[in-house]
C-alpha positions as CSV (number, residue, x, y, z in Angstrom):
1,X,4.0,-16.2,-4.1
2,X,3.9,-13.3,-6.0
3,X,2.3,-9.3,-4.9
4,X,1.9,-7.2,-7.9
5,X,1.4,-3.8,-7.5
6,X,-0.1,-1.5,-10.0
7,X,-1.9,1.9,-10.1
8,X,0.8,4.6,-9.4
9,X,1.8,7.6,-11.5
10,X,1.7,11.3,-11.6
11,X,-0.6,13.5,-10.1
12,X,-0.9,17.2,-8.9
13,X,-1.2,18.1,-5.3
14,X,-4.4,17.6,-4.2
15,X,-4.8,15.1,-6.3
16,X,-6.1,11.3,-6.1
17,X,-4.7,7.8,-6.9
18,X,-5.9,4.2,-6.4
19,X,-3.4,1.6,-5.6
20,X,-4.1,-2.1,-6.4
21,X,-2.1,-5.2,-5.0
22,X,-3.2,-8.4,-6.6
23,X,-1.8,-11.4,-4.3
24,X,-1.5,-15.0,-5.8
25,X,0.3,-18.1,-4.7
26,X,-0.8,-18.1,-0.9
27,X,-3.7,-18.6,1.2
28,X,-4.6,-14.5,0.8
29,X,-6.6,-14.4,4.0
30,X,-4.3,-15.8,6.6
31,X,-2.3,-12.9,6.3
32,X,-2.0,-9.2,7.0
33,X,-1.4,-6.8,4.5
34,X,0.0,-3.7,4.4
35,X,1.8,-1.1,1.7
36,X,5.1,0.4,2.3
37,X,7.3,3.4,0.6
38,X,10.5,4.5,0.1
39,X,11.5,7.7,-1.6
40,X,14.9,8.5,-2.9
41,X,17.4,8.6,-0.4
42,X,15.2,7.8,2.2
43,X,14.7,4.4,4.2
44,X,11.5,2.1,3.2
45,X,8.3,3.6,5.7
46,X,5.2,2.0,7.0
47,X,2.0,3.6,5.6
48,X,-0.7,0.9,6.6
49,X,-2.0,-2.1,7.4
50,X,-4.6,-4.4,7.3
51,X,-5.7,-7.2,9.5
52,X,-7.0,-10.2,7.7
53,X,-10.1,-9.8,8.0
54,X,-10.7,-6.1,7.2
55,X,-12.1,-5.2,10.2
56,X,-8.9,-3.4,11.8
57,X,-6.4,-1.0,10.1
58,X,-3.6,1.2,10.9
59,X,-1.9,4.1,9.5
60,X,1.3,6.3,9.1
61,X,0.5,9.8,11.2
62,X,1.0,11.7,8.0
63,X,-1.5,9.9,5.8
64,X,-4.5,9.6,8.1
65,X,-7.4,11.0,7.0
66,X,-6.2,11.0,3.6
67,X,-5.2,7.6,2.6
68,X,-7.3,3.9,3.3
69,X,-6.3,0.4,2.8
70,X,-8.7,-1.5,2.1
71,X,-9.0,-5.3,0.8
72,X,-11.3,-8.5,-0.9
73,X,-10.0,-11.5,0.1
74,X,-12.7,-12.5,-2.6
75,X,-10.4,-11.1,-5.4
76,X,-6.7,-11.8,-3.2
77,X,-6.9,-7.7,-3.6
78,X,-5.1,-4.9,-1.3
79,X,-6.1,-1.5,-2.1
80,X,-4.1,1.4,-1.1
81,X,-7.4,5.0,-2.0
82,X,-4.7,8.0,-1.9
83,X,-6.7,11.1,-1.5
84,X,-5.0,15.0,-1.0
85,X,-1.9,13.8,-2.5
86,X,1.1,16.2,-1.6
87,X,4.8,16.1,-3.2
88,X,6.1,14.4,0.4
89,X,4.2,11.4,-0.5
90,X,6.3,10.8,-3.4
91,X,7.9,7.7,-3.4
92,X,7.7,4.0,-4.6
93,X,5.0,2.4,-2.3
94,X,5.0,-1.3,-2.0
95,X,2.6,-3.9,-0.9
96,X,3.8,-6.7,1.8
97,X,2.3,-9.4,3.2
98,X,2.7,-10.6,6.8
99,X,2.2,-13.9,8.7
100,X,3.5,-14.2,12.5
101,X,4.7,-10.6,12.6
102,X,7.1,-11.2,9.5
103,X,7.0,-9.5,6.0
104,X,7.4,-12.7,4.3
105,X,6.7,-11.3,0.7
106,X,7.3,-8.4,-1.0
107,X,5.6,-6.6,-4.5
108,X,7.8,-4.8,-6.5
109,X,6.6,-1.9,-6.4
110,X,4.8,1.2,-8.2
111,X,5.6,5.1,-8.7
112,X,4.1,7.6,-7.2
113,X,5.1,10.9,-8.0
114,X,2.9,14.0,-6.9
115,X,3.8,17.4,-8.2
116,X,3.4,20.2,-6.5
């Protein structure tokens, strides 16, 4: 199974960025998806989820309204739309993928950075 997770980078505040999670090696839509961040020196955060069919979805208090998962289980495709960025949501954000209420697999990550 491998998540690869692509689209970060650095951005201004108030800025936009487009996350992409391209899944491969498992039957994408049997499970739920979600994307994750850490920034330095903090502990790896919840930022939302997906169910595996699209139709529900969840998010971190501080990114509602601005951020929304999104996927095609046409493509095996999470999308993470970032919209107002600010310099908090700096981090490394990582796709996951869930089956039975366990993060079975992991991306490796990409880097967001948002000046201020």
């Amino acid at each position: 199974v491998q998540l690869q997770a692509s689209g970060g980078g650095l951005v201004q505040a108030g800025g936009s960025l487009r996350l992409s999670c391209a899944a491969s090696g498992l039957t994408f839509d049997d499970y739920v998806m979600a994307w994750f961040r850490q920034a330095p020196g903090k502990e790896r955060e919840f930022v939302a989820t997906i169910s595996w069919s699209g139709s529900s979805t969840d998010y971190r208090d501080s990114v509602k309204g601005r951020f929304t998962i999104s996927r095609d289980n046409t493509k095996n495709m999470v999308y993470l739309q970032m919209n107002s960025l600010k310099p908090e949501d700096t981090a490394v954000y990582y796709c996951a993928a869930s089956t039975r209420g366990v993060w079975s697999f992991w991306g490796q990550g990409t880097q967001v950075t948002v000046s201020s």
